[in-house]
Chimera marker file (.cmm) of the C-alpha trace (Angstrom):
<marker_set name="trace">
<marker id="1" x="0.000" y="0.000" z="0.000" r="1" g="1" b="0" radius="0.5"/>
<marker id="2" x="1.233" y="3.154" z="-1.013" r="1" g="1" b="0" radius="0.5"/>
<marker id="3" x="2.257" y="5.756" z="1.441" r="1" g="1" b="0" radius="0.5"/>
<marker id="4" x="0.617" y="9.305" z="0.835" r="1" g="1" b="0" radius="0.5"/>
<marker id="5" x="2.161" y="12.802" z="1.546" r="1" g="1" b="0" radius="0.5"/>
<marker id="6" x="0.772" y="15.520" z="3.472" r="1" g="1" b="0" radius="0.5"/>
<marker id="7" x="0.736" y="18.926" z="2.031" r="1" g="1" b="0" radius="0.5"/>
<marker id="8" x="2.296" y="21.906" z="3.149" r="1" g="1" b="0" radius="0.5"/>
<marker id="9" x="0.672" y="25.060" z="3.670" r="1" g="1" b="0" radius="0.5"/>
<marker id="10" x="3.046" y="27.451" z="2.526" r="1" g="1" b="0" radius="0.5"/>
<marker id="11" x="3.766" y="30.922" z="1.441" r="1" g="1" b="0" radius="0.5"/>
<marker id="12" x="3.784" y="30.128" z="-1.890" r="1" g="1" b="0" radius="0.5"/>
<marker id="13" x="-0.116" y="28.973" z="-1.306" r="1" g="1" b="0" radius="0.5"/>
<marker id="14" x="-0.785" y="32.464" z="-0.043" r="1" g="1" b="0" radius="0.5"/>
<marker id="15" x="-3.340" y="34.725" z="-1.672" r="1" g="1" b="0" radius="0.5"/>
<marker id="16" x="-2.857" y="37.930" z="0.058" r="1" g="1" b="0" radius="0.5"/>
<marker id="17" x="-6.469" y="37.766" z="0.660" r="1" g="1" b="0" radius="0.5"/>
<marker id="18" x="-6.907" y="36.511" z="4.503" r="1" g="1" b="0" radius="0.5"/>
<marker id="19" x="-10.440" y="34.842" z="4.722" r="1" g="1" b="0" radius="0.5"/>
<marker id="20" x="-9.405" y="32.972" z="1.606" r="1" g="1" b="0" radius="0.5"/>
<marker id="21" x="-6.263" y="31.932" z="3.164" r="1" g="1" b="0" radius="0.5"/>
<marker id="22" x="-7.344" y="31.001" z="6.322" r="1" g="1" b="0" radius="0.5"/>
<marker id="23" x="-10.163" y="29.046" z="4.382" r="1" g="1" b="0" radius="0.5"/>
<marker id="24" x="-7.112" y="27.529" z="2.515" r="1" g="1" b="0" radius="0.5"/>
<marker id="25" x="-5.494" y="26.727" z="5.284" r="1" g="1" b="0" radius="0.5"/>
<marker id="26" x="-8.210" y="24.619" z="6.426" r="1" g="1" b="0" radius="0.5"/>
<marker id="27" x="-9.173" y="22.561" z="3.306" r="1" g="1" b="0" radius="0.5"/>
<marker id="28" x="-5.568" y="21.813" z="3.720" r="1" g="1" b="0" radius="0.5"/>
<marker id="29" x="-5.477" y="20.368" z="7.033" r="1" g="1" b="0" radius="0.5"/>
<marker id="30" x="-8.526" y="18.608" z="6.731" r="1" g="1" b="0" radius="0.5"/>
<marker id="31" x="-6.615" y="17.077" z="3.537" r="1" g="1" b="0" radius="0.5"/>
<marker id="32" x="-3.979" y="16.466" z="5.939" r="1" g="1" b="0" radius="0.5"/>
<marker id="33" x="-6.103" y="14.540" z="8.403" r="1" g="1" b="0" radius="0.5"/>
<marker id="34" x="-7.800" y="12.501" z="5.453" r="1" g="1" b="0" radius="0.5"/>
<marker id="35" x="-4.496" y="11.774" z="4.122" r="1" g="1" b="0" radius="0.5"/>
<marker id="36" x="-2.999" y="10.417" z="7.506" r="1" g="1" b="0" radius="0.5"/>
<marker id="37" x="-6.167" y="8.424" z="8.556" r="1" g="1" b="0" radius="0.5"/>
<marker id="38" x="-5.986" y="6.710" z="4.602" r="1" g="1" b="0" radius="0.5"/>
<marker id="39" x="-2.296" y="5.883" z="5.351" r="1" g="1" b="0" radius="0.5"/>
<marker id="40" x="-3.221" y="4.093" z="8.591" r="1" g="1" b="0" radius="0.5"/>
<marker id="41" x="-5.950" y="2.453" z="6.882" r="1" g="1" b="0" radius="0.5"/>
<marker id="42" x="-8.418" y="3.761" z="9.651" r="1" g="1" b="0" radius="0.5"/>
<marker id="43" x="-12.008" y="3.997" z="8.994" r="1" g="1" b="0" radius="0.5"/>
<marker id="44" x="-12.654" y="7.762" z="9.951" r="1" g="1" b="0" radius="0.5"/>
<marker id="45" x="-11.619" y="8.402" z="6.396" r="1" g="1" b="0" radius="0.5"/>
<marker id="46" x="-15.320" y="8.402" z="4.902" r="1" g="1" b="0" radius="0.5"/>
<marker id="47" x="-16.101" y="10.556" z="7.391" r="1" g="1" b="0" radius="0.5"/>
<marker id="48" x="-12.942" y="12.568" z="6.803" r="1" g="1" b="0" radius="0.5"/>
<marker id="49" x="-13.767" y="12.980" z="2.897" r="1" g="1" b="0" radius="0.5"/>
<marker id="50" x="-17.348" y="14.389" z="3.831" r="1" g="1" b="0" radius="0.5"/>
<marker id="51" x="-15.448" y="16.750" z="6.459" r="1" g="1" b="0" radius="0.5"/>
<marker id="52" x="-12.958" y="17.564" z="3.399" r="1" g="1" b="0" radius="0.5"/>
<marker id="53" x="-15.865" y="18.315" z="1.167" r="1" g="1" b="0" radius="0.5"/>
<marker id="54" x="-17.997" y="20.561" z="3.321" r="1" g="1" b="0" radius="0.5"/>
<marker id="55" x="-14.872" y="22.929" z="3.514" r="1" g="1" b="0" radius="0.5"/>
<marker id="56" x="-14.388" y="22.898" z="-0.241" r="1" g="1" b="0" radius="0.5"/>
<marker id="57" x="-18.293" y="23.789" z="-0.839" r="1" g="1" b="0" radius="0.5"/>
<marker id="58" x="-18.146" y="26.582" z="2.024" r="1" g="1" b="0" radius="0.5"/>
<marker id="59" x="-15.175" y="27.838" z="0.830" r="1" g="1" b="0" radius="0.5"/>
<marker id="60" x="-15.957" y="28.243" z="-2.924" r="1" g="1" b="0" radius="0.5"/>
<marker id="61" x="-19.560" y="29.696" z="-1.697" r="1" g="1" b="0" radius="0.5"/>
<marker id="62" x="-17.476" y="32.607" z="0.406" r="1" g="1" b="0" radius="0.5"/>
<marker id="63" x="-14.960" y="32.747" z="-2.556" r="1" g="1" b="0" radius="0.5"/>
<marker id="64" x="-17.663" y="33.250" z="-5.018" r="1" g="1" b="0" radius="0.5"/>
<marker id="65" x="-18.962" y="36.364" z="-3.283" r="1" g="1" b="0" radius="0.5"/>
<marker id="66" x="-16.072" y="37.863" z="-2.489" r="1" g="1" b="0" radius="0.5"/>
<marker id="67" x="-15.476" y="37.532" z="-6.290" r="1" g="1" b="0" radius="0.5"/>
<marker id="68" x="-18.758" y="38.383" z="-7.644" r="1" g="1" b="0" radius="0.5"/>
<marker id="69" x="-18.340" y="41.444" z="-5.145" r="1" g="1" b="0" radius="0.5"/>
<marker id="70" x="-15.445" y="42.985" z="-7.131" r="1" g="1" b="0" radius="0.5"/>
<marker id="71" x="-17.026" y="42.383" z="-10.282" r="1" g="1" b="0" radius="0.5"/>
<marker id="72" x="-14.686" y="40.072" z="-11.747" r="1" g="1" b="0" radius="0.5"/>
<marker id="73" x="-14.940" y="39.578" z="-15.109" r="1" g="1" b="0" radius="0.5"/>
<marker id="74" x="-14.088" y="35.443" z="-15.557" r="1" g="1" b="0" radius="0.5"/>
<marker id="75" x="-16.652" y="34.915" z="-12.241" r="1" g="1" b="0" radius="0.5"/>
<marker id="76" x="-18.717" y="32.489" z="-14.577" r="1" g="1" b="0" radius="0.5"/>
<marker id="77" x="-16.023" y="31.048" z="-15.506" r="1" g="1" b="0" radius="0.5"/>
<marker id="78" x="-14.342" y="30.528" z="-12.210" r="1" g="1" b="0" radius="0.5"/>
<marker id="79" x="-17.856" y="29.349" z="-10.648" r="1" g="1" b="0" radius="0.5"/>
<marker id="80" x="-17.534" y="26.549" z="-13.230" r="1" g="1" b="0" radius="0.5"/>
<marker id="81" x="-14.388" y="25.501" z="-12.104" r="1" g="1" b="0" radius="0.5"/>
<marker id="82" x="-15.255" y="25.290" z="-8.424" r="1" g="1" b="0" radius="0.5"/>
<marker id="83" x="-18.640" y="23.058" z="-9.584" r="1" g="1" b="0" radius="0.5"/>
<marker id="84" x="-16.200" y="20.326" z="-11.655" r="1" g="1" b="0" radius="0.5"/>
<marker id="85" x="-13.892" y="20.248" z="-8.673" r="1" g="1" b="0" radius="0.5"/>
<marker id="86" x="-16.835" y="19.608" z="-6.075" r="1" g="1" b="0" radius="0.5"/>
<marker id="87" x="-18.480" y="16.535" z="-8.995" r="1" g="1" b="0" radius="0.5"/>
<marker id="88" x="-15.162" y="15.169" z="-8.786" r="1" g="1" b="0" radius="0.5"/>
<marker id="89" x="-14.500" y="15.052" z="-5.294" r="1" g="1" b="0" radius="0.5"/>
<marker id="90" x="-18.236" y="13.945" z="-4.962" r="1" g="1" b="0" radius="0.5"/>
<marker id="91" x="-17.431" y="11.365" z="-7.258" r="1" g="1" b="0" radius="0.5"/>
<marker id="92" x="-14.375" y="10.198" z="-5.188" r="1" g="1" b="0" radius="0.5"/>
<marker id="93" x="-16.948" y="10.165" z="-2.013" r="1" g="1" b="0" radius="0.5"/>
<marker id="94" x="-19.566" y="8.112" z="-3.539" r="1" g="1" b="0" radius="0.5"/>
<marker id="95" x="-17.051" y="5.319" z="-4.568" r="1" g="1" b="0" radius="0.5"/>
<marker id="96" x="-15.196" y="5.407" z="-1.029" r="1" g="1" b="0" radius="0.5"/>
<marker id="97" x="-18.275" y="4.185" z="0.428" r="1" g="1" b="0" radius="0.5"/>
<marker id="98" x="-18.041" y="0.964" z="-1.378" r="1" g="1" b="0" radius="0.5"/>
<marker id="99" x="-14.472" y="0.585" z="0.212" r="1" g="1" b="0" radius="0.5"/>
<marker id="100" x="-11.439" y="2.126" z="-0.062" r="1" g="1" b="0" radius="0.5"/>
<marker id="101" x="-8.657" y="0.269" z="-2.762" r="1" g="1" b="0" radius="0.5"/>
<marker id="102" x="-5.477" y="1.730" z="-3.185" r="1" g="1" b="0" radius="0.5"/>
<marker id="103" x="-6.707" y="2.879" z="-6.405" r="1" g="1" b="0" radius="0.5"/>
<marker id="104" x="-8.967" y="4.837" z="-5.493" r="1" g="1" b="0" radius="0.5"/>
<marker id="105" x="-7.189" y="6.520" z="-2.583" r="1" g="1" b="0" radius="0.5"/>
<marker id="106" x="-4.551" y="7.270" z="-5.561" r="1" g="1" b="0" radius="0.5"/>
<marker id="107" x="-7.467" y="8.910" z="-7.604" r="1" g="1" b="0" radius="0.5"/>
<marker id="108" x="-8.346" y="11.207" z="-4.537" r="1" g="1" b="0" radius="0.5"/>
<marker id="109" x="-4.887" y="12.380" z="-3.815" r="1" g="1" b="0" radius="0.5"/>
<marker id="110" x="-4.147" y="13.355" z="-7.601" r="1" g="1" b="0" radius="0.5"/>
<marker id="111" x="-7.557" y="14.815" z="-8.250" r="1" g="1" b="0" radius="0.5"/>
<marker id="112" x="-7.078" y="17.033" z="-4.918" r="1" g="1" b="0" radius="0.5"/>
<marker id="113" x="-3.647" y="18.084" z="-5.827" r="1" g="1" b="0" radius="0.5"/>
<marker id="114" x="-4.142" y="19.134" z="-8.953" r="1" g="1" b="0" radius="0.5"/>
<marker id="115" x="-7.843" y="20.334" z="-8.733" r="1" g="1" b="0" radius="0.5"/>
<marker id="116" x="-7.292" y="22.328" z="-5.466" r="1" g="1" b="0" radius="0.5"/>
<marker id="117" x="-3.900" y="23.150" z="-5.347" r="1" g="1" b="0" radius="0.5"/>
<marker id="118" x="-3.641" y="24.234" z="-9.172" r="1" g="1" b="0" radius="0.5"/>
<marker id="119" x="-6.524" y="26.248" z="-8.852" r="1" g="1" b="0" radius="0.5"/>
<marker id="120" x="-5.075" y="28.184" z="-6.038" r="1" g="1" b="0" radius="0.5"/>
<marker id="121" x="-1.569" y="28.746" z="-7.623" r="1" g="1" b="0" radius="0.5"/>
<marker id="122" x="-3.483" y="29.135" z="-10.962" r="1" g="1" b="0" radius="0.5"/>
<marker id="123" x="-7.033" y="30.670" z="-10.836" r="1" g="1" b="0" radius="0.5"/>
<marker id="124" x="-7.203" y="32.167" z="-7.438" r="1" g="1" b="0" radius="0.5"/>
<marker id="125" x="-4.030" y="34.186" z="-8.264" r="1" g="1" b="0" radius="0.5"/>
<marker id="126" x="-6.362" y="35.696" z="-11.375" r="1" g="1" b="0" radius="0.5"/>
<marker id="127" x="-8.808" y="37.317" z="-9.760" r="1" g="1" b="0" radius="0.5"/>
<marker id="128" x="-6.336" y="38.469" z="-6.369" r="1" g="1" b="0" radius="0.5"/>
<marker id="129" x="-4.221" y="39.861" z="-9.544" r="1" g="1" b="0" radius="0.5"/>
<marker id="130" x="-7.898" y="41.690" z="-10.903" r="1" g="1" b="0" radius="0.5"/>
<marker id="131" x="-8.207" y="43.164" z="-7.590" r="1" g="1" b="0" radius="0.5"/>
<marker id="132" x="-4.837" y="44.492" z="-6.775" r="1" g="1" b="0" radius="0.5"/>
<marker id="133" x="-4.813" y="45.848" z="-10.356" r="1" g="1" b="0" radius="0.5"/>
<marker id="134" x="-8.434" y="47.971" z="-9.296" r="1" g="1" b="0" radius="0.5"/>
<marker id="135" x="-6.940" y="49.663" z="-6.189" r="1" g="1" b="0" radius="0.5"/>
<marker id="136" x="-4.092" y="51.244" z="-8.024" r="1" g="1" b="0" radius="0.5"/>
<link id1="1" id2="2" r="1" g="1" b="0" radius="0.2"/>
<link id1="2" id2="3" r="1" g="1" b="0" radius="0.2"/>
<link id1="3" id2="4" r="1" g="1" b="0" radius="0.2"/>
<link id1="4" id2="5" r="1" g="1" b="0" radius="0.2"/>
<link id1="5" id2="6" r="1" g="1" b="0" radius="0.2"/>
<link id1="6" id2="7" r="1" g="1" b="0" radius="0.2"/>
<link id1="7" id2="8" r="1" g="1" b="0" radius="0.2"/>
<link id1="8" id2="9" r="1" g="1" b="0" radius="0.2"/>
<link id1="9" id2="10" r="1" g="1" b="0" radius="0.2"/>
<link id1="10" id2="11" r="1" g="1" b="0" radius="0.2"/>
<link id1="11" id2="12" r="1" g="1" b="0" radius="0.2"/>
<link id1="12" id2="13" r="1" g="1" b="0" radius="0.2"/>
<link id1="13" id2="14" r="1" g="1" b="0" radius="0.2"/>
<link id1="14" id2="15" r="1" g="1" b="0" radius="0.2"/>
<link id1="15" id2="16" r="1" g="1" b="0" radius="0.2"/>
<link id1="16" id2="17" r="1" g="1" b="0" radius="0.2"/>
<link id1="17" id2="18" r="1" g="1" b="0" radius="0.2"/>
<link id1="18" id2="19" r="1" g="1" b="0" radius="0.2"/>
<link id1="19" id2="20" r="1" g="1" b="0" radius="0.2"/>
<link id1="20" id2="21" r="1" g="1" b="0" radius="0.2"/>
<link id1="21" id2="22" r="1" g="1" b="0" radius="0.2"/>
<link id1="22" id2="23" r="1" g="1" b="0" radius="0.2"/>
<link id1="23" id2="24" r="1" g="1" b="0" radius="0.2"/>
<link id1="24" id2="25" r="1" g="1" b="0" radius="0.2"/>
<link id1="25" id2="26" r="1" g="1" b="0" radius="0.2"/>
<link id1="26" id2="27" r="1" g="1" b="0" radius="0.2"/>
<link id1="27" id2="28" r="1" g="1" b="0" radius="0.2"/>
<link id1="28" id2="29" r="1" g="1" b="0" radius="0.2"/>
<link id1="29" id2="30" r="1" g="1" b="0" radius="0.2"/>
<link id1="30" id2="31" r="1" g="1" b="0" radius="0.2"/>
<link id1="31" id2="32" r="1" g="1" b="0" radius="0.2"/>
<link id1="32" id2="33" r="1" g="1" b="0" radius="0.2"/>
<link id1="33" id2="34" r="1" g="1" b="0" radius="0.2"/>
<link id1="34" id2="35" r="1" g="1" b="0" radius="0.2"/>
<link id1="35" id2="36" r="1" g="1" b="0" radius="0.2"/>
<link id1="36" id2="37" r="1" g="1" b="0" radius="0.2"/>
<link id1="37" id2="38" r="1" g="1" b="0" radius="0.2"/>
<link id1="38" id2="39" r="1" g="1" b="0" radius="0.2"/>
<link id1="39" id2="40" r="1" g="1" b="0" radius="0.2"/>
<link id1="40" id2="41" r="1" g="1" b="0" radius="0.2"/>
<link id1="41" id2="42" r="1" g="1" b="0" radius="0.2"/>
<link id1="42" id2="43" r="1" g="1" b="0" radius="0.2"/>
<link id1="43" id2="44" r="1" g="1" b="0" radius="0.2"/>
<link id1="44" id2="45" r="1" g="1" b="0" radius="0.2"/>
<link id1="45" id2="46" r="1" g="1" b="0" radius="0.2"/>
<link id1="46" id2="47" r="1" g="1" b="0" radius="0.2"/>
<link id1="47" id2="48" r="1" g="1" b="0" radius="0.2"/>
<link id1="48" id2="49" r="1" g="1" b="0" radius="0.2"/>
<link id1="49" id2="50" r="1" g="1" b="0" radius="0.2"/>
<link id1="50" id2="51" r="1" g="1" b="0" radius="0.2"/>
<link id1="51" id2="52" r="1" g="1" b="0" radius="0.2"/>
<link id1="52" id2="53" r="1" g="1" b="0" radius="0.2"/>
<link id1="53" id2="54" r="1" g="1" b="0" radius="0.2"/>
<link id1="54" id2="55" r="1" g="1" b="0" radius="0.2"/>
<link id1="55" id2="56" r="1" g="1" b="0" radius="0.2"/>
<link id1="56" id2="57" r="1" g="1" b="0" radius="0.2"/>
<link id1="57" id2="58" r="1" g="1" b="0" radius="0.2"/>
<link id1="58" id2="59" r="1" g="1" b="0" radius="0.2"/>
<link id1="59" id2="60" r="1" g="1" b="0" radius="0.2"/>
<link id1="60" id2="61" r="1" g="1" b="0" radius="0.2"/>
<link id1="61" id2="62" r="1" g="1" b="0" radius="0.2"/>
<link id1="62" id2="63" r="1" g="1" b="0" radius="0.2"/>
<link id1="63" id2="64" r="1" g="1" b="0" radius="0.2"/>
<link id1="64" id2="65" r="1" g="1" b="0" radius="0.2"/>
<link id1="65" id2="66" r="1" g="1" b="0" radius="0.2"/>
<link id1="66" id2="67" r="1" g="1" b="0" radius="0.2"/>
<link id1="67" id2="68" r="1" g="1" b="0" radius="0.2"/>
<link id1="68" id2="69" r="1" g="1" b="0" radius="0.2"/>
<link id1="69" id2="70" r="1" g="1" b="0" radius="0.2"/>
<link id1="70" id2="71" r="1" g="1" b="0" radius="0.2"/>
<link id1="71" id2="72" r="1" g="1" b="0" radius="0.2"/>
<link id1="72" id2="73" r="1" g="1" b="0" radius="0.2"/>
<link id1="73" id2="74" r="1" g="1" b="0" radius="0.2"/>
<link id1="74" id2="75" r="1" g="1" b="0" radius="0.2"/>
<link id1="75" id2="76" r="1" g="1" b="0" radius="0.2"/>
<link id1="76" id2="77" r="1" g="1" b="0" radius="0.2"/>
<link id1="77" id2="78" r="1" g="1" b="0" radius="0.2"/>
<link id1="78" id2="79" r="1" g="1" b="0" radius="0.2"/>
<link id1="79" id2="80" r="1" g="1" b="0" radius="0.2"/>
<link id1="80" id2="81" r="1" g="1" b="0" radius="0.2"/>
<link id1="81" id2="82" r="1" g="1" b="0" radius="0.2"/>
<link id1="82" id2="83" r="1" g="1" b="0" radius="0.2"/>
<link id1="83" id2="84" r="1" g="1" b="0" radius="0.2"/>
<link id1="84" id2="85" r="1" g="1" b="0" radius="0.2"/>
<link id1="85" id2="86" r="1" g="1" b="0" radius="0.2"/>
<link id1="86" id2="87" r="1" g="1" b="0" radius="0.2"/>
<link id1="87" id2="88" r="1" g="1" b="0" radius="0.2"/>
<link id1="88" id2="89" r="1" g="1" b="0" radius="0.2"/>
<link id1="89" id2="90" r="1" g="1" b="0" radius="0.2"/>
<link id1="90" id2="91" r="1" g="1" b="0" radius="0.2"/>
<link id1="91" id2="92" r="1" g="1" b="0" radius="0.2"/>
<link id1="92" id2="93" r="1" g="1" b="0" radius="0.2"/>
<link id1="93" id2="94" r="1" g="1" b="0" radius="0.2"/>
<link id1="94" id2="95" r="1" g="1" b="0" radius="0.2"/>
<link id1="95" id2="96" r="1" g="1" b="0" radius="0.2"/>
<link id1="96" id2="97" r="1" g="1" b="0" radius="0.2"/>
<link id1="97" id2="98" r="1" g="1" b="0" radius="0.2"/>
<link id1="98" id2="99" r="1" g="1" b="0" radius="0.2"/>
<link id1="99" id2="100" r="1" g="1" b="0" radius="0.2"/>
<link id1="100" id2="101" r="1" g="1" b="0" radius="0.2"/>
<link id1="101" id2="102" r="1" g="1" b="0" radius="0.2"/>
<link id1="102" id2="103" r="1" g="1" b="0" radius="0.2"/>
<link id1="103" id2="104" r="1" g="1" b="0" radius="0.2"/>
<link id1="104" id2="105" r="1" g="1" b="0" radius="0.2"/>
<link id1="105" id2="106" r="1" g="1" b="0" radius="0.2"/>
<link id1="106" id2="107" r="1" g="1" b="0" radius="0.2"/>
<link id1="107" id2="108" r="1" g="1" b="0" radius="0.2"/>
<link id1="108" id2="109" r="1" g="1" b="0" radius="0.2"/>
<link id1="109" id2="110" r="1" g="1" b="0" radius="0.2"/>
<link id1="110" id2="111" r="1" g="1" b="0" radius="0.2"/>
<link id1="111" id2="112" r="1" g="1" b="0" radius="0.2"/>
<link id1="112" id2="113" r="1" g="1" b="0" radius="0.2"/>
<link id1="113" id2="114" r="1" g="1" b="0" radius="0.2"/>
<link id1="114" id2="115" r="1" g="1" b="0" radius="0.2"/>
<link id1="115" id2="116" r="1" g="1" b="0" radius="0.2"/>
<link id1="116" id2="117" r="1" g="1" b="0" radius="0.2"/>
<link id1="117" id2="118" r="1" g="1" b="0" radius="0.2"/>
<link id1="118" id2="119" r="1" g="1" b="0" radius="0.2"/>
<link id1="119" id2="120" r="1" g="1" b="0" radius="0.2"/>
<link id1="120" id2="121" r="1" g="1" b="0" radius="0.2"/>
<link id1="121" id2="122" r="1" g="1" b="0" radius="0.2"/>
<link id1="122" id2="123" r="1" g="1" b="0" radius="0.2"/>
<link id1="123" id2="124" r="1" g="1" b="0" radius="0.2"/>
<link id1="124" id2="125" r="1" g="1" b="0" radius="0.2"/>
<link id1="125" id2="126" r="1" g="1" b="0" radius="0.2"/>
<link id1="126" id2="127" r="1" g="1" b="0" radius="0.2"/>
<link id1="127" id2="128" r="1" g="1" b="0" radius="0.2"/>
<link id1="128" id2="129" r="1" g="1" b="0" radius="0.2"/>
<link id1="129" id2="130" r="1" g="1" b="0" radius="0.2"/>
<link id1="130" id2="131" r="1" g="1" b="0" radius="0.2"/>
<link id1="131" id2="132" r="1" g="1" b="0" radius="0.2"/>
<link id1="132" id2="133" r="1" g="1" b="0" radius="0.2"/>
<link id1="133" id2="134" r="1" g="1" b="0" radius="0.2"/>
<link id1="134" id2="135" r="1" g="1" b="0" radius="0.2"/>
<link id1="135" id2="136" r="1" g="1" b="0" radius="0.2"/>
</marker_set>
């Protein structure tokens, strides 16, 4: 069985913006907890994913009205990406609950990685960038 990593929350994860770090912060160490409960194999991890997932929707929710709030432009856009990333971690949860392989635990670290911590370097940096530009 394959040993998963934790992930670090560091500066380079930082938005400038503080709710939306702090909410960062804690989809990250709910991550965190999932990932170290699916390393010991322990059986809080279904209930760990749902924990994960709440966060993610709350988070997006507050992140979508702080963006919609600055009028930026690619909030449709953005919206959409948020939606995919909560079907796919959805999709993760519903096939967790017929057991956990080491495939699928695989699945849920990549998807996370790259579907939450992409979109923060990537698309969250667009619309802090939007805002800094407007208070110049």
């Amino acid at each position: 069985m394959a040993n998963f990593n934790r992930i670090s929350f560091n500066e380079g994860l930082f938005t400038g913006n503080d709710l939306i770090d702090e909410q960062h912060r804690k989809i990250i160490l709910q991550y965190n907890l999932l990932v170290n409960a699916l390393n010991d194999g322990s059986v809080e991890s279904q209930e760990l994913l749902d924990k994960l997932i709440i966060h993610v929707r709350e988070h997006f929710k507050d992140e979508e009205k702080y963006i919609k709030s600055i009028n930026y432009p690619e909030f449709e856009k953005h919206r959409k990406k948020h939606y995919l990333i909560v079907l796919e971690l959805e999709i993760i949860n519903i096939k967790s609950e017929r057991g956990w392989t080491d495939e699928l635990k695989q699945s849920l670290i990549e998807k996370f990685r790259n579907l939450i911590i992409f979109h923060i370097l990537i698309e969250d940096r667009k619309f802090i960038a939007f805002q800094k530009s407007k208070e110049v």
